[in-house]
Structure formats: C-alpha cells, structure tokens
N, C-alpha and C positions, 0 to 999 in steps of 0.2 A: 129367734132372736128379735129383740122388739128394737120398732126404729123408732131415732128422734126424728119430730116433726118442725122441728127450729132449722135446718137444712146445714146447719155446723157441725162438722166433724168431732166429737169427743175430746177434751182438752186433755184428758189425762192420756189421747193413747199419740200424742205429738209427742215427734224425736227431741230430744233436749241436745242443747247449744253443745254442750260440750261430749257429748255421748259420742261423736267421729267426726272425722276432718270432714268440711263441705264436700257436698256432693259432686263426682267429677261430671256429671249431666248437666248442671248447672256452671262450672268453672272452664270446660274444655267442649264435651258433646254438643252443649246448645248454644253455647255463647259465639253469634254469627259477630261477624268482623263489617263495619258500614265502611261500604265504596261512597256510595253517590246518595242520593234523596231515593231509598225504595231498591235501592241497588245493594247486597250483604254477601258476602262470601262467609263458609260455612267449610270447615274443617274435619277429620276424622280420629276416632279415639278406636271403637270395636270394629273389629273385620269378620264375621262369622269365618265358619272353616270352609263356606261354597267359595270366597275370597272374592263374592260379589256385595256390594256396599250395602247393611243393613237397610231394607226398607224403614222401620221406625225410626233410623234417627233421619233418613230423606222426608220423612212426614212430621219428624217432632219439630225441625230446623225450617222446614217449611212455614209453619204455624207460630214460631218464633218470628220469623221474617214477618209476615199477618200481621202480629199481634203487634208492632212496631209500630204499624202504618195505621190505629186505629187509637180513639182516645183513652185516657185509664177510667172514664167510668163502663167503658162496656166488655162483656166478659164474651171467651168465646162458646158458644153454644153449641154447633157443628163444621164439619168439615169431612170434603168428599176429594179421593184422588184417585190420579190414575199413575202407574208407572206404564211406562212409554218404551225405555231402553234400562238394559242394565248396568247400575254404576260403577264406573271407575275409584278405585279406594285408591286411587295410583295420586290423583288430582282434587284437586278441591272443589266444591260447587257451587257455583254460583246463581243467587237468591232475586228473582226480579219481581218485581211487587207491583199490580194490576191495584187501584183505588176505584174497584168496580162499581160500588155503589155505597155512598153514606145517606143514611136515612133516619128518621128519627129514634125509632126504635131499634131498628137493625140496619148493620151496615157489611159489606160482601167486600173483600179482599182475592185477586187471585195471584197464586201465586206460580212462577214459571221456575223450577230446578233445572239448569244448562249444566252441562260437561261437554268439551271438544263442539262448541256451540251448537250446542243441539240439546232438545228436553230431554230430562229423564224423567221428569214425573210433573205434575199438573193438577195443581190443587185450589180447592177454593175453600174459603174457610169464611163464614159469617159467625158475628158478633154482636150481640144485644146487650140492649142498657135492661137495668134490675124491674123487672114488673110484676109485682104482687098479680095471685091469680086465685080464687076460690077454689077451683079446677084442679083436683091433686089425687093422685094414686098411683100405686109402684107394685111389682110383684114381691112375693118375700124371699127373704136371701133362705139360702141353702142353710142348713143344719151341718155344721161340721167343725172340726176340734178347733180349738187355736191355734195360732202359731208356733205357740212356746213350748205344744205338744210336739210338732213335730221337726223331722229333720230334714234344715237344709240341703240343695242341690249339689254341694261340695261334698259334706256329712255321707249323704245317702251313697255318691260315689265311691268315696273313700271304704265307706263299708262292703258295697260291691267288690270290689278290689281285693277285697282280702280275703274272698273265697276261692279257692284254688278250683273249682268247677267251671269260673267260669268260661265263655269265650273269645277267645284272641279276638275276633273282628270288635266283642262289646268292651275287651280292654281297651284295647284302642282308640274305640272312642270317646271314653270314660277319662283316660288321661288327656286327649286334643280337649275336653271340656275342663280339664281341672287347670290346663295349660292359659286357658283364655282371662283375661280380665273383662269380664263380665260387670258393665253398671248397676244392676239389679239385683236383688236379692228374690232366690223362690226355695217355696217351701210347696212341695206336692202333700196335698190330702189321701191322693192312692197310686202311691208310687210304682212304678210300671215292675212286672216280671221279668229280668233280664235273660230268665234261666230256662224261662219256660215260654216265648212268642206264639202269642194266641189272639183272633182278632178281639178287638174288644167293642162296646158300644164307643159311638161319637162324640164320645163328652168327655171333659177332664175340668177338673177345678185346682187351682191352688192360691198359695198365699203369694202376694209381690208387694217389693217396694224397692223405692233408690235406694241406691247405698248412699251414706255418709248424709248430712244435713242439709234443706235445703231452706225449712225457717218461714215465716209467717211472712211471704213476699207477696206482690202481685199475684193472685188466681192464675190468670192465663199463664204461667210461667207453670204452676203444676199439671193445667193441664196439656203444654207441651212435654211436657216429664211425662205424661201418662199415655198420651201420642204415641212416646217413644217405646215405653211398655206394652201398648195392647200389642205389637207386633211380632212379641217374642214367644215362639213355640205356637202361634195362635194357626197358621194354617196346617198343620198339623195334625191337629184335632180330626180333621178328614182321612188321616191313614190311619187311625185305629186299631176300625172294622178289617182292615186291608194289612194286617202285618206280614202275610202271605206273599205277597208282591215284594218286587224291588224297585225303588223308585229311582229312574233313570235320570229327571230332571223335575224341578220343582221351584216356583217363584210366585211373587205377587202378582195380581191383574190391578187390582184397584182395593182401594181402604174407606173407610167410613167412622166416624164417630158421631155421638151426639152426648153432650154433657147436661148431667143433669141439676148436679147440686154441690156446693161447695165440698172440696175435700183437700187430705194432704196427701201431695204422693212419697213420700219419705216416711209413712208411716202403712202400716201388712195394709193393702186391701185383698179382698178375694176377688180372684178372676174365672168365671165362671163359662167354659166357652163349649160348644157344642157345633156339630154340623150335620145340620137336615138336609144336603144332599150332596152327592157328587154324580158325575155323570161326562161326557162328551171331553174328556180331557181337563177337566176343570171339578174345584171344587168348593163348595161354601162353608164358608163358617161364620156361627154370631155369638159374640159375650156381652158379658155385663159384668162392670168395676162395683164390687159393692164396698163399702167401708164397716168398720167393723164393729161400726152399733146399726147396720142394719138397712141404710141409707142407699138406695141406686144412684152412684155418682156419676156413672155413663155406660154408654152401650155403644158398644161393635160392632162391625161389619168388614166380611171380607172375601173376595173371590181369588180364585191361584190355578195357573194353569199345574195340575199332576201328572206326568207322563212314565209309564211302565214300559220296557223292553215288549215288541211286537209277541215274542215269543212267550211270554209270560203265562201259566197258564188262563188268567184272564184279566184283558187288556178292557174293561169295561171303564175304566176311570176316564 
C-alpha cells in the first residue's frame, strides 16, 4: 500500500457530517469540565467489565487537560505515563496541570490525575511547533483487507453465538461484550478461535476508529481520541502465546506514544501491535497507528503487570 508523502490523511476516506451523531469521545469521554487556571475535572462514560477505570480514557483526558495549557500553533508529539493507583469509576478525576516548560520549539506540560487526593496516574506530554525536516522515513504498513471486507466486533460475536458448540464461559463473555457501550469501532483482520484455544504468535492487527463524527477540529483533540484508543485490547497482545494460562490479574504499569503525522481518528486506521517480551510478571507490548493510504501516524508503547494462579502449570509470566 503506497503512502502519501504530503503528511494529510486522504480526504475521501473522512467521515462525512451527517453519516452519525458526534462522537461521544468528543461530547462526554474527553470533554474535561475547568475548575481553576490548569485545574479540570474529568468525568466517566465506559467502565470495562474489571469495573476498574479505563486506562485510555485516564491518558486520553490527561492529554486533553495538556493540550489546554499549550498555544494552538503547537501539536502534540509525545507523551509518557505512569499509572500509580487504580481508578475509581465511582468519582470523578481530577486534572492538575504542571507548565513545565515553554520553549521555542517544544514545550512539556505535566500532568497530575488525583482521586481521594491521591495520584492515579502521572503524565507528561510535550508539544512542538511545525518544523519542516529533510529527514524522513517510516516502515511500511502491513498488507491486509480493508475494512469493508471484514466483520465488526459486535458482527463477529453475534455469529459466535449462534453456534450451539459453543462454550458457556465464551458465551458469557461474548454477551458482557455485546452488553457494553463501547466508543470505538474494531474490526479484527484474524479473528481469534473461540472453539479451538491455542497459543498463538504475539501480534494481532486490526482496524479502529470512534464512533460517530468528530470533524476537521484542532489535531491535538484527535490525537487525544487516539490516546484513548491505543489502550484498547493493546496489553493483551502479550497472552496470545499463553492461552494456556489463566490470568488471575492484569493492569497497566505505564503508556507511551509518539505522533507522527497528521490523521483522523473517526476514520479505520490499522492498529498493528505486537509483544517482544514478557517475563518477571510483567509484559511488553508496541504498535503502530497507520492510516489507510499508508502513513505511520504514531507508535505505542506499553508495559502491564500479568499475573497467573501459583499453581498454574507455568507461572513464568
């Protein structure tokens, strides 16, 4: 798939105005509430089913908070976090904004996420003004169908379901997923086996985007959209190999991105994520956002504490 070298997204594969209501990422998930100068309170829409507070939308509302305290010529480039505690979806969180450094070119914002006055997570996000660079190359996106070939993550359940083979524990899960309101949209390139648990390699790719419109706004506002996205099914990728196991507990340690080049997030990109190691209770994973003429729009990073029952026949994670 050849990429443009103009760093703009494809105009024909933008969501059009009236195609679905605004994006609730945009109207409810990331829209933080201002207290004070750098001070934002930040509310909840998704609960996963652990009924501990999504990591990506603590990193996407983070980076919103950031992106406030910085001017609109400068976009943000990276951003590094730590989760500390795990959050309460009972209370809202609260957004404190460090003006760590403004500099000509780039400027560093940190930011503090509080619940029951205490951090939950700890992020610094820098942001650069636009610098033409001679200096260019990317690796090339993966080969694989479009979107429109394949079936969404509602779809694909739906048709699990209606095989009378399956298993009570993957029905169940299968409906607590159909149950959820989910912001995103995925569409898997090689949809898992549900009938046959085998490990597999550490990699998976699929298609994502927000649901409903989010429109030719502000940059930094898609790439808090996609903040909120890298987090979803991403440490994951590390139990694969390990379908063997039963995983007893499992959470984030710390998040990374780096943006590369303009994109939309309300329109498929591929998320392409993979994990070159686990080990000592913990596990790594790294992706890459590509857009879908070809473009590396950012890249991932992420470590996760993985823990398996002692008994297990092996507890090497």
């Amino acid at each position: 798939m050849a990429a443009r070298t103009d760093g703009e997204p494809e105009p024909e594969q933008a969501a059009q105005p009236g195609r679905d209501l605004r994006s609730v990422l945009v109207t409810s998930v990331l829209n933080l509430e201002p207290l004070d100068l750098d001070l934002f309170r930040g509310r909840h829409h998704w609960v996963p089913a652990t009924r501990r507070l999504f990591g990506g939308q603590i990193v996407g509302q983070a980076l919103v908070a950031a992106a406030r305290a910085v001017g609109a010529e400068l976009q943000a480039h990276s951003l590094h976090c730590y989760f500390v505690r795990e959050g309460d979806p009972a209370v809202p969180v609260l957004y404190q904004v460090e003006r760590t450094r403004t500099g000509r070119s780039f400027s560093v914002r940190t930011v503090k996420a509080v619940q029951h006055g205490q951090p939950i997570l700890v992020c610094q996000a820098s942001f650069q003004r636009a610098q033409p660079s001679p200096l260019r190359h990317q690796f090339r996106m993966p080969d694989v169908p479009p979107p429109e070939e394949l079936l969404g993550q509602e779809e694909l359940a739906r048709k699990y379901l209606r095989d009378p083979n399956l298993l009570e524990r993957y029905r169940r899960g299968l409906r607590n997923m159909l149950a959820q309101e989910v912001p995103i949209e995925i569409k898997l390139v090689n949809p898992p086996d549900v009938f046959h648990q085998h490990p597999q390699e550490p990699k998976q790719l699929f298609w994502v985007r927000a649901r409903g419109h989010i429109g030719d706004c502000d940059m930094k506002l898609h790439c808090c959209v996609a903040a909120y996205i890298s987090d979803y099914a991403f440490l994951r990728t590390a139990l694969l190999p390990h379908q063997q196991h039963r995983v007893s507990f499992m959470a984030s340690l710390d998040h990374s991105m780096w943006f590369h080049a303009p994109f939309r997030a309300d329109t498929w990109m591929l998320y392409e994520c993979e994990s070159p190691w686990a080990g000592g209770c913990r596990g790594l994973v790294q992706g890459r956002l590509w857009r879908r003429d070809g473009v590396l729009a950012a890249s991932c990073a992420q470590e996760g504490v993985i823990r398996v029952p002692e008994h297990s026949p092996s507890s090497k994670l």
